[in-house]
C-alpha positions, 0 to 999 in steps of 0.5 A: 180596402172596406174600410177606406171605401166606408170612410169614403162613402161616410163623408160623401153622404155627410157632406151631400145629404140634403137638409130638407124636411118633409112638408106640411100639406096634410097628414096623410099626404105627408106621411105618403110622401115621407113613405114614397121618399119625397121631399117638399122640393121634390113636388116641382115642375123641372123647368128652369126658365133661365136655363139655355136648356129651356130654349126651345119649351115655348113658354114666351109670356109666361105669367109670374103666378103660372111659374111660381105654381109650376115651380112651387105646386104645392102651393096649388092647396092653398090657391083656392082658397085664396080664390074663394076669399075674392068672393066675399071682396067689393066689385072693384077689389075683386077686379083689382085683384084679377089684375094683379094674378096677370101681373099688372098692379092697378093704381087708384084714380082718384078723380074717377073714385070722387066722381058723382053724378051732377044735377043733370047726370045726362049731360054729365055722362055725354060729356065724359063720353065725348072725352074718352072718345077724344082718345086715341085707341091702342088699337089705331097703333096697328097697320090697316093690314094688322088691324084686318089681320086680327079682325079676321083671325083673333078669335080662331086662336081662342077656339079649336074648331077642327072639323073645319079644318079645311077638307077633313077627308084629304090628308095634305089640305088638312095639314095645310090648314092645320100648319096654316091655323097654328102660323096665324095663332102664333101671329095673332099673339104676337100682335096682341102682345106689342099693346101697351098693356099696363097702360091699356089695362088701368084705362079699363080699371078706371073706366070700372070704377066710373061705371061702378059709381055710376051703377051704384048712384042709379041704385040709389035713386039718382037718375029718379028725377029723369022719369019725370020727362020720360017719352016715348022713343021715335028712334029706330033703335030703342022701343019703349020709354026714353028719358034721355038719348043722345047719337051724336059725334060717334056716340050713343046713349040711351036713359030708359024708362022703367017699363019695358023696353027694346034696344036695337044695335050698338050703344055705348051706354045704356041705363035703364030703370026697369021692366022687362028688357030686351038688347038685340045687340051689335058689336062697334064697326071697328070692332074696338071703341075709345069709350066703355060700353056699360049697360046698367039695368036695375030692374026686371027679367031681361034679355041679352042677345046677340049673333055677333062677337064682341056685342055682350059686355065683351072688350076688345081692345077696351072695356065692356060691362054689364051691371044687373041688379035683379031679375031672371035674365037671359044673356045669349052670346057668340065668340067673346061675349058674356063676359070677356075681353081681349087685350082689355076687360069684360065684366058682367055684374049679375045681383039677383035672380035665376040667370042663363048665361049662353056662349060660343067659344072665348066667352062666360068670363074668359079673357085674352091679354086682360081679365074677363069675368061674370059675377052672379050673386044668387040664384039658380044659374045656367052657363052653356057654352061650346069650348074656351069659355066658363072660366077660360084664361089664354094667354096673358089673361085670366077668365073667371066666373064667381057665383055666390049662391044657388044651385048652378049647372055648367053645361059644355054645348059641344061643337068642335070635334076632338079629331085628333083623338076621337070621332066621337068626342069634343074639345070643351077647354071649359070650366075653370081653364087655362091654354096656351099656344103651343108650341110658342106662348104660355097660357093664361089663368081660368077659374070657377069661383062656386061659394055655395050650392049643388052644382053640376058640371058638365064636360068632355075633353080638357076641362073642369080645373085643368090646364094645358102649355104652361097655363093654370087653371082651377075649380074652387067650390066651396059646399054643396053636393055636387056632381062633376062629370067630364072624359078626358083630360080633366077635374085636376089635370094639368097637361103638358107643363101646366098646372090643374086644380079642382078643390071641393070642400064640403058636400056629398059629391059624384065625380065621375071621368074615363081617364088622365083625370081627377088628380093627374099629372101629364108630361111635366104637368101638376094636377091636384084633386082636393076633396075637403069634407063628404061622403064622395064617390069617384069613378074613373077609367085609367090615369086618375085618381093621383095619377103622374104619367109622362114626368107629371105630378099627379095628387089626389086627397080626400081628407073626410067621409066614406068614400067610394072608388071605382077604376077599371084600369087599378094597375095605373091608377090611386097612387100611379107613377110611370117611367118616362124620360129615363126617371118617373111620374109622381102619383100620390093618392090619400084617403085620410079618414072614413070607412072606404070602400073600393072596386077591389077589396082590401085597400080600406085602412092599407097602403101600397107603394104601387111602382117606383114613382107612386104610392097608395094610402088609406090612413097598388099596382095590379097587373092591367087587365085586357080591355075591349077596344072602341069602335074603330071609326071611319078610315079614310083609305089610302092612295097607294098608286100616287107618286109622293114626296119624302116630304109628302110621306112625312106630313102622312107620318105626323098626322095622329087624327084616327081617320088618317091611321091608315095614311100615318102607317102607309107614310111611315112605311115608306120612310122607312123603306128608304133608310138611307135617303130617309136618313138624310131627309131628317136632317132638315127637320133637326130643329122643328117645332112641330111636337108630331114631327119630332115623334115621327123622327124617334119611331125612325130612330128604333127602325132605321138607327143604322143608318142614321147613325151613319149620318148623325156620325158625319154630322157631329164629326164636322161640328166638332171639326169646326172652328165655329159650332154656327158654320155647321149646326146650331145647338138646337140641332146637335142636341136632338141629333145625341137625343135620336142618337140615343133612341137608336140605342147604336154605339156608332156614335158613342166617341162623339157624345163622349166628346160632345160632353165637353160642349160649352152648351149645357143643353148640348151636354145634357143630351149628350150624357142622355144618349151615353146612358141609353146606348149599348154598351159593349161590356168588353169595351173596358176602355171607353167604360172607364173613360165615360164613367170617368168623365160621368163621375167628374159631372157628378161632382160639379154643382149644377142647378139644372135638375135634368141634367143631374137626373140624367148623369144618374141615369147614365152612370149605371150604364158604366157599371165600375165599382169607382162609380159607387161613392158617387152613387151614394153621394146622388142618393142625398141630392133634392130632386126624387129623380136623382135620388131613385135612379142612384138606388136603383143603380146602386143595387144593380151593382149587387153585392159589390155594394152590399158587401162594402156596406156591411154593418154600416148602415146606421151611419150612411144615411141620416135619420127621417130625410127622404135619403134613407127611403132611397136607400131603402131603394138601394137595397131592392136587390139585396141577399139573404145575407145582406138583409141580415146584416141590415136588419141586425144593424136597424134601431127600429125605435129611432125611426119614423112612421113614413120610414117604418112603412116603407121598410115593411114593404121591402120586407114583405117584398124579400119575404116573397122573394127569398122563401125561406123561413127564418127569414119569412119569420121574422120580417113578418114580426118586423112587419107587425110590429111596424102595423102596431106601431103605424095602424097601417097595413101593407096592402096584400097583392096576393089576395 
């Protein structure tokens, strides 16, 4: 019977094991990851964005860019440097290629590019402004109702003003004005999204071009012969010398002088040939204009104000540039100004001179449905702005900043209260970052561009090379000793299915943060701190420094220098993974060189593998220790002697803001109180997409299960009683029914998810084999035992491409624990993705010594040699006898394995040394151990120190 059962075994690992090498990232990381069991597939977001499963993850317009990085993160190493190449690129090139990140190829016009000024450049610029006037805007497509609509609502999608979120102090206007706020965004994108983009987008690069031309003409001396007939201005909008102006036909231009000058409102053009400049700005009364506004100033510190949106080289459905080419210059914007654009493309070109950049929100090189960037070529320069600016890309646009030379400081000027987290702490969205719409559309692409300097960075929550909801965002810069400070949610951090990149490469740098930051991952994001060169200081709190929490992929590698590492919370942080969703997080943390020093001694020159899903190297998981809690802030009280609707109790329940904590408690009491009539409420709700919502109805499924479980029994009867699945419940019902189902952990349920298996929907399967692997099980019940694993191991053979689902039927299986399940076990070992692979271990070792035994000297043959498979295998033996490590390590040729194996195997080792206390045992896994430290130069961390 062994023998048979080895041959099955044998076969199925030689046909299932996956061929796949482990990357080629760096050194260190390479090797954390072959020691953690990592494949190069492994480091992937688990979305399949053509997969029904997906139907309900809202990343509608998603850019190509952002999924290929959410599919492949690894490639987040090489994307800054792909950046920072972009700087060295001519104006117009560099544009072109920020177009290309949003999926839009710019064409060459090849009138525009052989345009140059006439003998009388004057009339030769009202002409091709009378012409571009002529042209219909995009924006007169829209209905007089649409066009109000987004006058008045486009900027509240690009900003998080929660304090203003109607009465703060009654719980149900709050929600009301949140619910309303969420409605109007979710419009607002959806209007914006019916332009003709492609069409609008090359209208705006061909107007660049021009103005470039014209930029670089005037340079050259080209509009010299206007001073000869220079005036001074009678117009009411322009004080100081004239050479040219012309208002007329809806058109104005203004030619000026080369002392200083003041400009009073809107213009669609104005060159100006030098001094001290003032434009007190306005914005077009439509808001919009058919023609692109460009101020080019040659010389001079100048001054750019104004209280208006769109009024400072800010696009809205069209194109707005500001060339300057030298001087101390100040330009003082409101919402999408300095340097933005919505649907179109904002430029401001800065060429010299120590400049402060000033904003609101969605301004300083952030862009919605378009490009929106400030280029600064040298000197020491400010950036000050309130939240969504400073490199911010919203959905279908890309906000960059890139300054080339100077010690530069980012300053958040912080405004919009973080209410639903802290009350003493602000949404910065800045900083090289990317958002989206959640729960509808994808984000866009945020980036800071540094080439050289000692920066300063400054934020509070989300910034800093961070993203949120399917959007990308990234800091590259490139030398200097720089300093990077921010809260919550930053310097790396990619949250909710989103990918955040800080990458430093030269310089003595500080970073300091609390937490979910500096390389860390949250809910299916990917978050990457890359510190090339430097002896650098990290400090943070908890959830840092290579950190995955919630299914995230935290990376944290500093390559170079002595380094020191200061956390407070070590039990979950430099190389932490967590366990969510049935499998784990990925945290890696590296250091590959340098003598390092740590707030807990001893991890110089070790490595750790910290949890199930993380590791630690320096070429560890610690009890977490008790911490005072904050200020717990203003609690608005409860009125208690009010009636209040189920509904009513609900909107209570969902509220997360800390000042309704005692509302959230009271209305969730309630619901529960009433399980039967609660039980039924929910129903109504099984389809919503308010994430707190969803929340609210898991916490009820661990207090009311019971009767829920009652309900959710008639449901499924009827669904599967019907003829047709739409006469009763749509598959976005019925699959979170098997999920609630699932958390109730009741096997009321248990026939119906069996048969729910059988669903032609796949994500209605998946659910289903979720709920089967979270239920309680009676182990008496052999009969439906047999049944589920049956029906589990017939799943497991089929080829499926949906990683979820395979992780879940892994997770699954070890509920119904029959020795038929083993091969099958052992054929997950060999599968590509590290969630299918660590819970077959971990099943399989539950089995005990109804494997070990079946394996007994086997083991050279089961497992192929330097593939992630043989760490889980590793894993597979976690709980192994004394007997059964024997025959293991009597039949291990140390010799033809790897260093990452070798590594890992040490601190199995070490761990069973710990575990069995016996001598000859302890004896010789400590020369095992030894010889593996000779061979690696590396030493397991020792926990007990």
């Amino acid at each position: 019977m062994k023998t048979a059962l080895f041959a099955i075994l044998t076969i199925v690992l030689m046909i299932s094991s996956f061929v796949n090498t482990y990357s080629q990232l760096h050194p260190s990381l390479d090797k954390a990851l072959e020691i953690r069991g990592l494949s190069e597939s492994d480091i992937s977001i688990p979305v399949n964005f053509d997969d029904e499963m997906s139907a309900r993850a809202g990343f509608k317009l998603i850019l190509p860019t952002v999924r290929d990085f959410m599919t492949n993160p690894k490639k987040s190493f090489t994307f800054p440097d792909t950046l920072l190449s972009y700087a060295g690129l001519p104006y117009d090139m560099l544009i072109s290629r920020l177009f290309a990140l949003i999926d839009f190829n710019t064409a060459e016009n090849k009138i525009i590019s052989k345009s140059r000024l006439s003998h009388e450049p004057n009339e030769f610029l009202t002409r091709y402004y009378l012409r571009s006037s002529s042209a219909k805007n995009q924006f007169e497509n829209y209905s007089r109702e649409e066009r109000n609509f987004l006058k008045n609502k486009v900027l509240s999608v690009m900003s998080d003003p929660g304090e203003d979120r109607g009465d703060n102090s009654d719980i149900f206007r709050y929600n009301a004005a949140r619910d309303s706020s969420i409605a109007s965004s979710k419009r607002v994108i959806e209007l914006l999204n019916k332009a003709d983009k492609k069409k609008l987008h090359q209208k705006c690069f061909d107007e660049f071009k021009f103005m470039l031309a014209l930029f670089a003409e005037a340079k050259n001396g080209k509009l010299k012969t206007l001073l000869d007939d220079s005036y001074y201005s009678d117009e009411e909008s322009v004080d100081g010398e004239l050479c040219y102006f012309y208002d007329d036909e809806g058109i104005t231009i203004a030619i000026g002088g080369d002392g200083p000058n003041r400009y009073e409102g809107y213009f669609d053009l104005i060159v100006d040939m030098g001094g001290n400049d003032v434009y007190s700005l306005a914005s077009s009364e439509d808001s919009y204009s058919n023609s692109p506004q460009c101020i080019i100033d040659l010389a001079g510190n100048d001054l750019y104000e104004s209280n208006e949106d769109f009024a400072i080289a800010s696009a809205f459905f069209g194109s707005s540039f500001i060339f300057d080419s030298s001087g101390d210059d100040v330009y003082k914007g409101a919402g999408t100004s300095v340097g933005s654009a919505v649907c179109g493309l904002g430029v401001i070109i800065d060429e010299g001179g120590n400049d402060i950049y000033r904003g609101v929100n969605h301004s300083l090189g952030a862009a919605t449905f378009g490009v929106g960037l400030v280029r600064d070529n040298s000197g020491n320069d400010t950036y000050i702005a309130n939240s969504n600016s400073q490199g911010f890309g919203m959905t279908g646009g890309i906000g960059v900043i890139t300054d080339i030379t100077g010690n530069d400081s980012y300053i958040v000027d912080a405004r919009s209260l973080d209410i639903g987290r802290y009350e003493d702490h602000y949404v910065s969205m800045c900083q090289g970052y990317g958002e989206g719409v959640r729960p509808y559309y994808a984000g866009g692409i945020g980036a800071i561009i540094e080439a050289g300097g000692n920066d300063i960075y400054n934020a509070d929550i989300f910034g800093q090379g961070g993203a949120y909801w399917f959007a990308m965002g990234c800091i590259a810069d490139k030398s200097g000793n720089d300093k990077y400070n921010s809260y919550q949610y930053g310097q790396g951090a990619g949250i909710h299915l989103a990918v955040g990149i800080l990458k430093d490469y030269e310089g003595w740098d500080f970073y300091s943060s609390n937490g979910v930051s500096q390389g860390c991952g949250h809910d299916y994001g990917f978050g990457l701190l890359h510190d090339l060169k430097g002896n650098d200081n990290y400090s943070a709190y908890s959830l840092s420094q290579g950190a995955g929490n919630a299914n995230g992929i935290g990376i944290f590698l500093d390559e170079d220098g002595r380094d020191g590492y200061l956390n407070k919370e070590p039990g979950n942080t430099r190389g932490y993974g967590n366990s969510r969703r049935e499998y784990g997080s990925i945290g890696l943390f590296a250091d590959a060189s340098g003598e390092d020093f740590y707030s807990l001694p001893g991890f110089d020159s070790s490595f750790a593998l910290s949890s199930m899903w993380g590791l630690f190297i320096d070429d560890a998981h610690y009890p977490e220790s008790v911490t005072g809690t904050s200020s717990p802030g203003y609690k608005i009280p409860v009125d208690s002697s009010a009636s209040y609707t189920n509904d009513e109790y609900l909107i209570m329940a969902k509220t997360i803001e800390p000042r309704f904590s005692l509302w959230k408690d009271f209305g969730f009491r309630k619901l529960v109180e009433d399980s039967s009539t609660t039980s039924e409420f929910i129903l109504t709700y099984l389809d919503t997409d308010d994430h707190r919502v969803a929340l609210v109805l898991r916490d009820l499924a661990f207090r009311i299960g019971t009767s829920m479980g009652i309900v959710f029994n008639q449901k499924l009867d009827l669904y599967l009683k019907s003829a047709s699945a739409v006469s009763t419940m749509n598959p976005e019902q019925v699959s979170f029914i098997c999920y609630l189902f699932g958390e109730t952990g009741s096997d009321a349920g248990k026939e119906q998810l069996l048969a729910l298996t059988f669903d032609d929907n796949k994500r209605i399967r998946s659910s289903a084999v979720n709920a089967l692997g979270k239920i309680r099980i009676d182990t008496t019940d052999s009969e439906f035992i047999e049944s589920a694993s049956s029906r589990l191991r017939e799943m497991a053979l089929k080829e499926n491409s949906s990683r979820i689902f395979r992780k879940d039927i892994a997770y699954a299986i070890k509920r119904y624990p029959v020795p038929e399940n083993i091969p099958t076990l052992m054929n997950l070992l060999g599968d590509d993705f590290f969630g299918v692979r660590f819970l077959a271990a971990d099943a399989l070792a539950s089995f005990g010594n109804e494997y070990y035994t079946n394996l007994s000297q086997k083991y050279s043959e089961l497992i192929p040699i330097d593939s992630p498979n043989d760490i889980a295998f590793l894993q597979s033996l976690s709980g192994a006898d004394r007997v059964a490590m024997d025959e293991f390590i009597n039949a291990t040729d140390l010799e033809q394995r790897s260093n990452g194996y070798l590594l890992a195997l040490s601190d199995l080792l070490s761990r069973k040394g710990k575990e069995f206390a016996d001598s000859q045992f302890t004896d010789k896994a400590f020369e095992l151990i030894k010889y593996i430290e000779n061979r690696t130069s590396i030493r397991i961390f020792n926990h007990d120190k």
